[in-house]
N, C-alpha and C positions, 0 to 999 in steps of 0.2 A: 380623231376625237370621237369616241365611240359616246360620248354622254352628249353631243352636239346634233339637235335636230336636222333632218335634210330639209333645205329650201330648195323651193323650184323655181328657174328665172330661164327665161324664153328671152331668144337674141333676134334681131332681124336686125335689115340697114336700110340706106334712103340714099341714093347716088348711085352709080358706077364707079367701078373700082378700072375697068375699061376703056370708058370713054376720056379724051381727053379736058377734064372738067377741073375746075380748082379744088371740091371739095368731095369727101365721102364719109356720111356718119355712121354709125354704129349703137346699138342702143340696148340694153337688158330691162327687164320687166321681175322685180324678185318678190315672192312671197314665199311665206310657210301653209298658205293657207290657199291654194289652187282652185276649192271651190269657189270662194267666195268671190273672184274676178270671174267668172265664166258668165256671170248676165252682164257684164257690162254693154260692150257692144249690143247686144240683143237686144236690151232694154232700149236704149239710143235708137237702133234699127224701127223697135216698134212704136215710138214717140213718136219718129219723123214720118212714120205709114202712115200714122195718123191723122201729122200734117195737113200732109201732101194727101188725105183723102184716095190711098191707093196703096197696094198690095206690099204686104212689110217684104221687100228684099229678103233675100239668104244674108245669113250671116256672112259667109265665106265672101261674101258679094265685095265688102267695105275694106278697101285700104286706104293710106294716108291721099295717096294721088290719087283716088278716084272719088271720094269724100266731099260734101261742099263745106263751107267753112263751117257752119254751125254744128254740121254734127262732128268736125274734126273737136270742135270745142267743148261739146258734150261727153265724148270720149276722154279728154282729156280729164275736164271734169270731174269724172265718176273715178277715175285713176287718184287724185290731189283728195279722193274722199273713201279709199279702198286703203286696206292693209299691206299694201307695197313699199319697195324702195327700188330706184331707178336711178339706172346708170348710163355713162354717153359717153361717145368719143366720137369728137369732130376729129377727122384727116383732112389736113391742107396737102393737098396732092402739087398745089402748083400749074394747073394745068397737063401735069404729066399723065400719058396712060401706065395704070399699073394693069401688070400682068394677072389675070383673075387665077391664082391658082392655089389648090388645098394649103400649102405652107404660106400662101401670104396672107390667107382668110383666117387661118389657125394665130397668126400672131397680133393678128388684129383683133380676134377674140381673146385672146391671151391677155394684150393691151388694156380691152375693159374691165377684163375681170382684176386685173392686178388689185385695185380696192378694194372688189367686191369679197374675194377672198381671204382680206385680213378680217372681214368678220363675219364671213358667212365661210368657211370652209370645207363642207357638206355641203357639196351642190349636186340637184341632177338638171344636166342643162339641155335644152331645147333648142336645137337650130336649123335656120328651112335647109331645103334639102336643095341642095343647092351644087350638087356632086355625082354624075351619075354612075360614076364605074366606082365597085370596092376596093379597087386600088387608093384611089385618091381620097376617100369614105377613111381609108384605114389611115392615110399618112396624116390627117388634117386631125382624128382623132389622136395619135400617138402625140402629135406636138402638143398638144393643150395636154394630154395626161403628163407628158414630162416635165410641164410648169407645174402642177398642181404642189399646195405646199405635202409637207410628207405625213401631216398627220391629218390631213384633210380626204375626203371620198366624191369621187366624183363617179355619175353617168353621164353620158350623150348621146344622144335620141337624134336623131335626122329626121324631121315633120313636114306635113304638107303645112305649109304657110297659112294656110286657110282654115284648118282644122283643128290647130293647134291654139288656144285662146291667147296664150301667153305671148308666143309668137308674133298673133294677129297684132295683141297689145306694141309689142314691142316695135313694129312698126309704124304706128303712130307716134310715139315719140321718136325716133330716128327721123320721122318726117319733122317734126316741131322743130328738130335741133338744127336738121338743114335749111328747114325755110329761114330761121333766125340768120343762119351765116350767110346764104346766097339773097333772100331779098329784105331780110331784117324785118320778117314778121316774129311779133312777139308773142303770138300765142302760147309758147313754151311756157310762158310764166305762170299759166295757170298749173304748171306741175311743178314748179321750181322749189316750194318746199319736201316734195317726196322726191329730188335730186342727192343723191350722196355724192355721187362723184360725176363731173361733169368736164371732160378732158379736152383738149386742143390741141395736138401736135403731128409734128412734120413728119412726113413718111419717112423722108430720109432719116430721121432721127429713132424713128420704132423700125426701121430696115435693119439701123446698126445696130441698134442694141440688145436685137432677137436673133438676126441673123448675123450678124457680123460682116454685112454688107456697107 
């Protein structure tokens, strides 16, 4: 769709895909408009220096788990009052360990964007780096580009988590949507209207119908 603007949406997650845990979320952060989230966090960071009567933290410094609850709610916040749209997918693992590997990551992201791409089809996507050989770099990107719809354009960026705003974004909700399912905090709900798609299903159920497992 050559008359269709590019949005930028930054992925991160909240769980291990490793360990043997019940759950693992998944989260996108989308806008058209990239500058306009970049003082979020910042701005948050410098409020709570000021608090706390002490030296505003690096940005890079703040993720969902290492956040106290207020400024996770502040973030959120500034997110329910920015020009976004925000995507999620709870995995109920079952306790099982999944295998962390490019092809399981690649359909996982696959998984979120299904929504996102019926109406954002021009995307360039952002996700941590989370791969260190271009071997697996290359396979993790071939699978999402072979989802892509066909009249749609996609980039993919591999970021430091920390440097990336979007990114950074994006793991804060990933944290909201896991706290919800594992202790049933509902701090989520202060983004719950900037939610498009907000997913819930079984690994084994996104194993068979990406991989054929």
């Amino acid at each position: 769709m050559p008359n269709t603007p590019l949005a930028y949406i930054g992925v991160d997650e909240s769980g291990s895909l490793a360990d043997a845990t019940d759950w693992f979320s998944l989260a996108g952060v989308l806008t058209y408009r990239p500058d306009a989230v970049r003082h979020i966090i910042r701005r948050v960071a410098t409020r709570s220096g000021k608090r706390l009567h002490r030296r505003r933290a690096a940005v890079s410094e703040f993720k969902w788990r290492n956040a106290s609850g207020k400024f996770r709610r502040e973030v959120l916040v500034g997110l329910a009052e920015a020009d976004v749209e925000l995507f999620s997918l709870m995995v109920s693992k079952g306790g099982r360990r999944i295998e962390d590997t490019p092809e399981h990551y690649a359909v996982l992201i696959c998984e979120l964007l299904r929504d996102c791409w019926v109406a954002h089809p021009n995307l360039a996507l952002y996700i941590d780096k989370r791969f260190a050989s271009a071997m697996q770099v290359g396979v993790l990107n071939t699978m999402i580009y072979r989802q892509l719809p066909a009249s749609g354009v996609l980039s993919v960026s591999h970021v430091d988590s920390q440097r990336n705003t979007l990114v950074q974004l994006a793991d804060f909700v990933a944290g909201s949507v896991y706290a919800k399912h594992k202790q049933g905090d509902e701090t989520i709900q202060l983004i719950q209207s900037k939610l498009r798609s907000a997913q819930r299903r079984e690994w084994s159920v996104i194993k068979r119908e990406w991989l054929g497992m």
